[in-house]
DSSP file (Angstrom, degrees, kcal/mol; ACC not computed):
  #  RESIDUE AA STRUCTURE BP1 BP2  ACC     N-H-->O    O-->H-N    N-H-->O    O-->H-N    TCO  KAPPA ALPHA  PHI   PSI    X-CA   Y-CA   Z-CA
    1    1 A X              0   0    0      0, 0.0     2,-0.4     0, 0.0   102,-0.0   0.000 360.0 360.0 360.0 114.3  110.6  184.1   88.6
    2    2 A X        -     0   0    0      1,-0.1    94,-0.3    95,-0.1    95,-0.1  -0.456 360.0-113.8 -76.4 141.2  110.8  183.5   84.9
    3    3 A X        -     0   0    0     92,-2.4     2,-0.5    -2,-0.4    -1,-0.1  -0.089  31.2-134.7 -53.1 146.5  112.5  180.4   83.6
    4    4 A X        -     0   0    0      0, 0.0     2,-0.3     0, 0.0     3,-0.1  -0.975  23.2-162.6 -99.9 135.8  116.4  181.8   81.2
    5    5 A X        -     0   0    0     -2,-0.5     4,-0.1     1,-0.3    90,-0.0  -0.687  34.0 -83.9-106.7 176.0  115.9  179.8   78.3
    6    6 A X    >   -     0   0    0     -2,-0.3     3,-0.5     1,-0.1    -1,-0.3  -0.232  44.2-117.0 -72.5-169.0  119.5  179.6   76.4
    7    7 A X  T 3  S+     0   0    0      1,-0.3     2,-0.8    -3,-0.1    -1,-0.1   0.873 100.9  64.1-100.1 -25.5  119.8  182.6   74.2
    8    8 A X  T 3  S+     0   0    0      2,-0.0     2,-0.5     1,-0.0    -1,-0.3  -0.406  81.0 125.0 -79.8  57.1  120.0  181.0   70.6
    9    9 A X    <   -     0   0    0     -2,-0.8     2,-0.2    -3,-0.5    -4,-0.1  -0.837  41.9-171.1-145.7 139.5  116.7  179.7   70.8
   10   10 A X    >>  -     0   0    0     -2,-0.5     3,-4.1     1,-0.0     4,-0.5  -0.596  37.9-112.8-120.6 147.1  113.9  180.0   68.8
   11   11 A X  G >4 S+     0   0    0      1,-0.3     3,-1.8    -2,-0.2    -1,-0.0   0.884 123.8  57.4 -47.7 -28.4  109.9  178.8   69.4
   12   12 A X  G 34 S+     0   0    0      1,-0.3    -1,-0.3    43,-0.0    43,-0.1   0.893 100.5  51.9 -53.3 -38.0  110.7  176.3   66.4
   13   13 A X  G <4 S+     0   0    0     -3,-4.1    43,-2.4    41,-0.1     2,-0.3   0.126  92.3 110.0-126.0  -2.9  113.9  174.8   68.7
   14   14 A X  E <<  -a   56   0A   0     -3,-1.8     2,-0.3    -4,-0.5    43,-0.2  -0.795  47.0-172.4 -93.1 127.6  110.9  174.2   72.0
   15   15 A X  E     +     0   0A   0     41,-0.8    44,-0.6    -2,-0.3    43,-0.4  -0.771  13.1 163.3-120.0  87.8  110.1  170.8   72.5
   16   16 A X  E     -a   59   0A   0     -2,-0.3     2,-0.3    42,-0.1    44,-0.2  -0.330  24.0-152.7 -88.2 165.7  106.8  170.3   75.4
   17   17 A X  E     -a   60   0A   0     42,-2.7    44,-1.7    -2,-0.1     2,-0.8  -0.967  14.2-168.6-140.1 136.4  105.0  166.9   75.6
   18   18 A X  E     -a   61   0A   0     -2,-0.3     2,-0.3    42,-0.2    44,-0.1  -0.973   2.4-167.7-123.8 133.6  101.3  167.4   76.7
   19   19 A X  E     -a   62   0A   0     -2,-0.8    44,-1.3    42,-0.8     2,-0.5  -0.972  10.9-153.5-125.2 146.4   99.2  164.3   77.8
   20   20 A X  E     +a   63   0A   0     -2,-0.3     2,-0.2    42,-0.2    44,-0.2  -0.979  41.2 133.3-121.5 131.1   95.5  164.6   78.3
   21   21 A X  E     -a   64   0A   0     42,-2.5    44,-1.1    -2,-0.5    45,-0.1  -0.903  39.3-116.3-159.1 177.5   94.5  161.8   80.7
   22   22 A X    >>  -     0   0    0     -2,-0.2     4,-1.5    42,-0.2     3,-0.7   0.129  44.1 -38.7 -98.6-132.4   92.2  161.5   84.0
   23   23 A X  H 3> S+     0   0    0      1,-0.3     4,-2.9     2,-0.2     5,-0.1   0.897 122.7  35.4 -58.6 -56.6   91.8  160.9   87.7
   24   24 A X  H 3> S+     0   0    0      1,-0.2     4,-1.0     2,-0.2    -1,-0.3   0.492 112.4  54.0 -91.6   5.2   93.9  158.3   88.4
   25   25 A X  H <> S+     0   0    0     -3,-0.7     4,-3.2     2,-0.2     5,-0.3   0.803 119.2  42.8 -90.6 -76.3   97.0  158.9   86.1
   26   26 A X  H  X S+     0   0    0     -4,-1.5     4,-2.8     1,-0.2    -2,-0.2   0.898 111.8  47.3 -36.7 -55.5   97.0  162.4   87.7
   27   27 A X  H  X S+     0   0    0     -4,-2.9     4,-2.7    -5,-0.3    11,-0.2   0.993 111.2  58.3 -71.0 -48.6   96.4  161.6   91.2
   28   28 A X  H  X S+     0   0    0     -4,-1.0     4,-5.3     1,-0.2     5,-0.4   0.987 109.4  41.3 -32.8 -71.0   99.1  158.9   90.8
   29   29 A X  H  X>S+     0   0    0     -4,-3.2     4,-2.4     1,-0.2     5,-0.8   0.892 109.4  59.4 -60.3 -33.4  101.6  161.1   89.8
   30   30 A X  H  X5S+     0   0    0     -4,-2.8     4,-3.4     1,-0.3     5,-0.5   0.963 112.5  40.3 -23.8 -67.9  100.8  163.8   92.3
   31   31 A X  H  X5S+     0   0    0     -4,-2.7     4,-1.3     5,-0.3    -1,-0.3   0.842 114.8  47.1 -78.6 -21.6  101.3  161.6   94.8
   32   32 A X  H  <5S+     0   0    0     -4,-5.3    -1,-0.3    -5,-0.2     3,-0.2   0.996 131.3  24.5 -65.9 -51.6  104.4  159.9   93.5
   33   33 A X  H  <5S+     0   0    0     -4,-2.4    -3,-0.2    -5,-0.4    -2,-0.2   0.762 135.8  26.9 -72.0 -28.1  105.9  163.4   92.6
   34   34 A X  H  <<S-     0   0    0     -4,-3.4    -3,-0.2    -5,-0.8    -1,-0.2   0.583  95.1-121.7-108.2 -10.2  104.1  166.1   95.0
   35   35 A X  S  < S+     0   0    0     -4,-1.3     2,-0.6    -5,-0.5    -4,-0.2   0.630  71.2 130.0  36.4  38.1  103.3  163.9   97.9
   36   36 A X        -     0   0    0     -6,-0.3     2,-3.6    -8,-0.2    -5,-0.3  -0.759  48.9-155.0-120.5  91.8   99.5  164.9   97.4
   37   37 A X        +     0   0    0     -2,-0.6     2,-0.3    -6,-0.2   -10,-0.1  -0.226  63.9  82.1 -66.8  53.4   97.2  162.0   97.3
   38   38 A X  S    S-     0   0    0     -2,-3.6    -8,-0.2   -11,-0.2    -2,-0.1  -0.960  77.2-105.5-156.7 153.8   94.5  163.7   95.3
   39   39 A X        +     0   0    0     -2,-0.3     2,-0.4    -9,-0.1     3,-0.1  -0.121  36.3 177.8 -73.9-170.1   93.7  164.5   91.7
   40   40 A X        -     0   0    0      1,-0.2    27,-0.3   -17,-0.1     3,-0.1  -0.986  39.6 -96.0-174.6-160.2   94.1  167.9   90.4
   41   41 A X  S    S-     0   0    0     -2,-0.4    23,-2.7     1,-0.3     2,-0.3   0.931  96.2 -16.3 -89.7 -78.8   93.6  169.9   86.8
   42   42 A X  E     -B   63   0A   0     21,-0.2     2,-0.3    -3,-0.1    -1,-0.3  -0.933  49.7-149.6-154.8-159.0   96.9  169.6   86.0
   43   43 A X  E     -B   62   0A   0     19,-1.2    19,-3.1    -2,-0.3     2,-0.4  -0.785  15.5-160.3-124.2 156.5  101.0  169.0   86.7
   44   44 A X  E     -B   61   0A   0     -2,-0.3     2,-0.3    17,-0.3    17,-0.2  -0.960   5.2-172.8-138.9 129.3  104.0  170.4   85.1
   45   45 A X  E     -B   60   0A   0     15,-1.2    15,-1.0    -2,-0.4    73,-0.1  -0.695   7.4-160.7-138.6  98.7  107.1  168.9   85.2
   46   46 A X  E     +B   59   0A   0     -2,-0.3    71,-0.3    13,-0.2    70,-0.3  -0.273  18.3 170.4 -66.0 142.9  109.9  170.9   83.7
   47   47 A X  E     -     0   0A   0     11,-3.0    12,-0.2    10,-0.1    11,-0.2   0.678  26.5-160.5-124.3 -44.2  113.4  168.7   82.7
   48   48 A X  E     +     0   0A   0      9,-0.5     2,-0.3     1,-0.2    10,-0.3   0.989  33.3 146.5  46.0  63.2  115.2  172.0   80.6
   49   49 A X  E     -B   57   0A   0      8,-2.1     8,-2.4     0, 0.0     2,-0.5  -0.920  55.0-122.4-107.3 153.5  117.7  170.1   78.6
   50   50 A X  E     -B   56   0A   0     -2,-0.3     6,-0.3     6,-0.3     2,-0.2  -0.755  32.8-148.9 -82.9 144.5  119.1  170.4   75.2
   51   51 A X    >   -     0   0    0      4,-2.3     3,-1.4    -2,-0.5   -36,-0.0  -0.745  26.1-101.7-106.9 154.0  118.4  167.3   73.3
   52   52 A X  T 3  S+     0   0    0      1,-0.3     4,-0.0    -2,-0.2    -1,-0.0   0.586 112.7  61.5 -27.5 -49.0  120.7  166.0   70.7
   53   53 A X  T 3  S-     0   0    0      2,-0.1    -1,-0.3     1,-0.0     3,-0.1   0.262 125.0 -89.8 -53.9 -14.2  119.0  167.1   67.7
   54   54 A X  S <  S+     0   0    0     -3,-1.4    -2,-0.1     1,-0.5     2,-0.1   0.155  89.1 119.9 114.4 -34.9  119.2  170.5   68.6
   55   55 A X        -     0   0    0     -5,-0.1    -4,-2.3   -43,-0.1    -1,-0.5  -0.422  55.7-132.7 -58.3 142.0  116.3  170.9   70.4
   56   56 A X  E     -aB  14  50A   0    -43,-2.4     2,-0.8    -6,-0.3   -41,-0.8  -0.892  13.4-146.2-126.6 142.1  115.3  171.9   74.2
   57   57 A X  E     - B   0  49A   0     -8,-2.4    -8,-2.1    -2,-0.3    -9,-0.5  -0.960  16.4-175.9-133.1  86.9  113.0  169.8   76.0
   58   58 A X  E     -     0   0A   0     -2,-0.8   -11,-3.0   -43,-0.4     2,-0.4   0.885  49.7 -98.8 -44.6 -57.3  111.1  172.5   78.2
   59   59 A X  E     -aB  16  46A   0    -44,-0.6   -42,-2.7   -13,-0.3     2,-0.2  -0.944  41.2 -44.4 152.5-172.9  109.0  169.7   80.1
   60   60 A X  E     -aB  17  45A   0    -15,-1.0   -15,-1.2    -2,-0.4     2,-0.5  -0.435  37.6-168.0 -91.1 154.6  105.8  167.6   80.6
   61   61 A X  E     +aB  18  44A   0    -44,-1.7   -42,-0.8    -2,-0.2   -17,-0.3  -0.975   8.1 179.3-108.2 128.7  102.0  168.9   80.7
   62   62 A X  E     -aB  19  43A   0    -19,-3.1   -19,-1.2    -2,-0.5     2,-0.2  -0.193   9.4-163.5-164.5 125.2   99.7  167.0   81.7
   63   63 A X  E     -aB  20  42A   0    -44,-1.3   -42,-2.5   -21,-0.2     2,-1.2  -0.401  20.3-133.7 -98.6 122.1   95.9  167.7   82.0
   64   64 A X  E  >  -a   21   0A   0    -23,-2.7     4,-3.0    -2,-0.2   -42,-0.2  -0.488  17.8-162.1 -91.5  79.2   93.6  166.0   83.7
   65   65 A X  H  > S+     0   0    0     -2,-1.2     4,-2.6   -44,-1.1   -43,-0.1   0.707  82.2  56.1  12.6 -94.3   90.4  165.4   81.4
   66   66 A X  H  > S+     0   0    0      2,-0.2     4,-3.6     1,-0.2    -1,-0.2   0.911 105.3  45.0 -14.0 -87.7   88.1  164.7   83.8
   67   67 A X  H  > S+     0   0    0    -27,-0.3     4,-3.3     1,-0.2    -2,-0.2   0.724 106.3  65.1 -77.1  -2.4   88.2  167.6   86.0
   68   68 A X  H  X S+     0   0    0     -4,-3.0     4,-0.7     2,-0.2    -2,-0.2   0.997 107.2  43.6 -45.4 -67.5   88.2  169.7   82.7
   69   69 A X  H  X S+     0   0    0     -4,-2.6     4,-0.9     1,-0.3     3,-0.4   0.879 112.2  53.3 -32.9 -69.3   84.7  168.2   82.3
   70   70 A X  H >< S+     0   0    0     -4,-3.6     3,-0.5     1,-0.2    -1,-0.3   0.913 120.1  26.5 -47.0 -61.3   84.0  168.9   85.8
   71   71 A X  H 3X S+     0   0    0     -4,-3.3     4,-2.1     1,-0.2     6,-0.3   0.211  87.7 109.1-103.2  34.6   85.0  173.1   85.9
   72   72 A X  H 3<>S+     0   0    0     -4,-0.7     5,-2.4    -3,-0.4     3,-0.2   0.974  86.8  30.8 -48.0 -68.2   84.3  173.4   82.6
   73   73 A X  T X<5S+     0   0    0     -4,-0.9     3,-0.6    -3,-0.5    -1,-0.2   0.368  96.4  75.9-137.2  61.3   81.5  175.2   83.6
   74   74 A X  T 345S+     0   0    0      1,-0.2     2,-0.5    -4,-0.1    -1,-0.2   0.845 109.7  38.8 -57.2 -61.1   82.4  176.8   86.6
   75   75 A X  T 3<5S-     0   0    0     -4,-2.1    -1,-0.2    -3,-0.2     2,-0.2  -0.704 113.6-106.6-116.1  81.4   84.4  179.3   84.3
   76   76 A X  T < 5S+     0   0    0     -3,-0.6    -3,-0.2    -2,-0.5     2,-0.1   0.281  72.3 140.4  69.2  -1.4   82.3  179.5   81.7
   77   77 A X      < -     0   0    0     -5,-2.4     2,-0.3    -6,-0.3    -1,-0.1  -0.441  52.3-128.4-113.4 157.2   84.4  177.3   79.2
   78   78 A X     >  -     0   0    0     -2,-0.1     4,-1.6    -3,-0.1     5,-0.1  -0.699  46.3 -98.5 -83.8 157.8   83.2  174.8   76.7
   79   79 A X  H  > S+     0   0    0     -2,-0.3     4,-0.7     2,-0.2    -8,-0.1   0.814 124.7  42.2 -30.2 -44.6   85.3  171.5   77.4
   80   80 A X  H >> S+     0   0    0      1,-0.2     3,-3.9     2,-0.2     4,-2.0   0.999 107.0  57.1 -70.4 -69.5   87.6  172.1   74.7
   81   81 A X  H >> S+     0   0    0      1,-0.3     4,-2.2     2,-0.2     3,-1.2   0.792 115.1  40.2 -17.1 -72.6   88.1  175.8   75.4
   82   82 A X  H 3X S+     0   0    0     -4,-1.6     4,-1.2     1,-0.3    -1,-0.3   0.508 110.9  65.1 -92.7  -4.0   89.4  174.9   79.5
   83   83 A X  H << S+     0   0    0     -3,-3.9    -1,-0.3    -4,-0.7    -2,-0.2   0.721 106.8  36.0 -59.6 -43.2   91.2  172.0   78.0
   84   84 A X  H <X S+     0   0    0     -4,-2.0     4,-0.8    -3,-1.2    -2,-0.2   0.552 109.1  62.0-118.7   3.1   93.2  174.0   76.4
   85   85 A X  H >X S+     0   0    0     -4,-2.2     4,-1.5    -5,-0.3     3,-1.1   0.947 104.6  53.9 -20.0 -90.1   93.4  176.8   79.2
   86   86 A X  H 3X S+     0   0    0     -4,-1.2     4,-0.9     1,-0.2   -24,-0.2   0.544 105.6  53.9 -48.1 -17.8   95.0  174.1   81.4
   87   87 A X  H 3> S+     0   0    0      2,-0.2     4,-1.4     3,-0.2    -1,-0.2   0.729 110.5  44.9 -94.4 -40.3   97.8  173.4   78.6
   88   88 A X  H <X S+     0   0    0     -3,-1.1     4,-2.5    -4,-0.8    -2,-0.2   0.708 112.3  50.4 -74.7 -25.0   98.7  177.0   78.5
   89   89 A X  H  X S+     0   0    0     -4,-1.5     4,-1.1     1,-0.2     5,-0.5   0.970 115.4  48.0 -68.2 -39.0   98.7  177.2   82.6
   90   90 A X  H >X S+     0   0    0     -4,-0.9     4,-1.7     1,-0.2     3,-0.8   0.879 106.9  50.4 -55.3 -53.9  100.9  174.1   82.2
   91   91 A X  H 3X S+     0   0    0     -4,-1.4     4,-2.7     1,-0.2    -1,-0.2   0.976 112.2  51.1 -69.3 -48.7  103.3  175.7   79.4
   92   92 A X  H 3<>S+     0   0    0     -4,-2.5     5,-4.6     1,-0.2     4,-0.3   0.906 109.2  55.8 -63.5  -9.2  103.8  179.2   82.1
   93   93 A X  H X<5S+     0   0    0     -4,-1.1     3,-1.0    -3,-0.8    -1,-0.2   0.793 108.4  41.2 -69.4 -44.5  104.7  176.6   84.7
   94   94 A X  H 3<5S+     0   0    0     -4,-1.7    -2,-0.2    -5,-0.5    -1,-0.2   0.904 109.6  58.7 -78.3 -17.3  107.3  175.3   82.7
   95   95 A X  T 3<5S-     0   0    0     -4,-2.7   -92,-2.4     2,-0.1    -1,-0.2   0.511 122.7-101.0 -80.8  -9.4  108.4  178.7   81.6
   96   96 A X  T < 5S+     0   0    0     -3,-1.0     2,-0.7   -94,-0.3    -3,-0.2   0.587  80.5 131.1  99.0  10.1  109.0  179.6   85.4
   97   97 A X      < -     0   0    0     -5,-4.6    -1,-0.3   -95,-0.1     2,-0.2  -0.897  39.7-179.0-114.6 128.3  105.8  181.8   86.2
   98   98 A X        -     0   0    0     -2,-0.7     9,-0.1     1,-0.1    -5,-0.0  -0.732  41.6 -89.5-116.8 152.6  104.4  180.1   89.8
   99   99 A X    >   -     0   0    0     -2,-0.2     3,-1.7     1,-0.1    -1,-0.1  -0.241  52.0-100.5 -65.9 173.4  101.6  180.7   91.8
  100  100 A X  T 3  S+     0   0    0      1,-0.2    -1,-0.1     8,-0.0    -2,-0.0   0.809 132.2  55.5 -70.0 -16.9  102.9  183.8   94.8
  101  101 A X  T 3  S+     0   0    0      2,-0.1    -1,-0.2     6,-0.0     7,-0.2   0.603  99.8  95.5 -91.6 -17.0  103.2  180.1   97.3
  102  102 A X    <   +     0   0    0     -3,-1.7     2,-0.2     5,-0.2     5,-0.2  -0.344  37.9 131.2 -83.8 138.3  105.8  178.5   94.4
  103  103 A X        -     0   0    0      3,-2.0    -4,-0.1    -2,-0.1    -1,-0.1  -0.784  63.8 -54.9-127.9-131.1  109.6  178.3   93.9
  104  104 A X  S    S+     0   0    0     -2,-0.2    -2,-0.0     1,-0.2    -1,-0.0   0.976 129.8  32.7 -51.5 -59.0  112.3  175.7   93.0
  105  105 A X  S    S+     0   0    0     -3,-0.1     7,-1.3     6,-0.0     2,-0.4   0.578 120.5  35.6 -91.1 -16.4  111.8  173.2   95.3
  106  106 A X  B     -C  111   0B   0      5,-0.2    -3,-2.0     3,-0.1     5,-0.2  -0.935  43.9-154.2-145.0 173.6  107.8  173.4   95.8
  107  107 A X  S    S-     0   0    0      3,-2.7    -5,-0.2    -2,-0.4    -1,-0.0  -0.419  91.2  -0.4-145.7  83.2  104.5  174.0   94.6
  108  108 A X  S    S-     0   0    0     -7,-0.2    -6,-0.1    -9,-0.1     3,-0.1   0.123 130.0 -61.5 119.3  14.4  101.9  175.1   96.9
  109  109 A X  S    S+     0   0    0      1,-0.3     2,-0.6    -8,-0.1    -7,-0.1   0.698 112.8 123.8  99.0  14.2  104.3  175.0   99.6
  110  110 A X        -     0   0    0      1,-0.1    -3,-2.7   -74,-0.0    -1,-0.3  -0.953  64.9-106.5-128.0 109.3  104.7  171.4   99.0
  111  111 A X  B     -C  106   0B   0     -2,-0.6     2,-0.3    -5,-0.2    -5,-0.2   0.214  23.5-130.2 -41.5 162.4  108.0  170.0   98.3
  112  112 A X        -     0   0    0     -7,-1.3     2,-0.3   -77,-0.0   -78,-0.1  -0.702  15.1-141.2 -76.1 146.7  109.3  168.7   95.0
  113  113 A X        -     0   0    0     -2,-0.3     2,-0.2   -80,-0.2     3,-0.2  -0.447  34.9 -95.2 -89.4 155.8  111.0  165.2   94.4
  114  114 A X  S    S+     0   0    0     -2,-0.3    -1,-0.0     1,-0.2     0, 0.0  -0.452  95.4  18.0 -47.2 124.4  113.7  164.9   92.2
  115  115 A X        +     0   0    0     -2,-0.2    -1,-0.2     1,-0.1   -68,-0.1   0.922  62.8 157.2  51.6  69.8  113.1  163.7   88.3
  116  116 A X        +     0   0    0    -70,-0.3    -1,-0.1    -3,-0.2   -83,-0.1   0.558  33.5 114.7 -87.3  -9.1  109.8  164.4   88.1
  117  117 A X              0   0    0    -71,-0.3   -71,-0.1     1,-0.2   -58,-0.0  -0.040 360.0 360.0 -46.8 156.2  110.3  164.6   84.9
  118  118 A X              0   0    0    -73,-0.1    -1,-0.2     0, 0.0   -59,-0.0   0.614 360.0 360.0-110.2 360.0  108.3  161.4   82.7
């Protein structure tokens, strides 16, 4: 299921915040938000507001360093190259496109909390 974004809005008018950080930044929030006490590549956390300014605040990225490093080359990627891979899985997350296990309320089959946003 793809995300409705409103209908006057244009890429300029898209607000994401991406953070690049490692293990334990990652694994934290997992587990505070996902209940998953493990690291992973990375989290998306969509909020979908309009902002004051005019602007819609799609959601958070955020990409775990580290295991970049690590399956960097697994598939083939240079660091940078799967860095920014993981920022684009991040952005279809926030757009509403889920793995087949995903909906609203989980991700892997694994509930959501509330305000995950950060």
């Amino acid at each position: 299921m793809k995300k409705d974004l409103p209908e006057q809005l244009n890429k300029d008018d898209i607000v994401i915040s991406v953070t690049i950080t490692g293990d334990k930044v990652v694994q934290e929030l997992n587990k505070k938000y996902l209940d998953r006490d493990t690291t992973t590549d990375v989290l998306s956390f969509p909020i979908n507001e309009k902002q004051e300014d005019g602007t819609y605040y799609l959601g958070d990225v955020v990409v775990n360093k580290e295991q970049a490093l690590r399956q960097a080359d697994k598939y083939g990627n240079d660091v940078e190259t799967e860095v920014s891979e993981l920022v684009a899985h991040g952005v279809l997350h926030l757009l509403g496109v889920h793995h087949h296990d995903d909906d609203e309320h989980t991700v892997h089959g694994k509930p959501v909390k509330k305000d995950a946003g950060l």
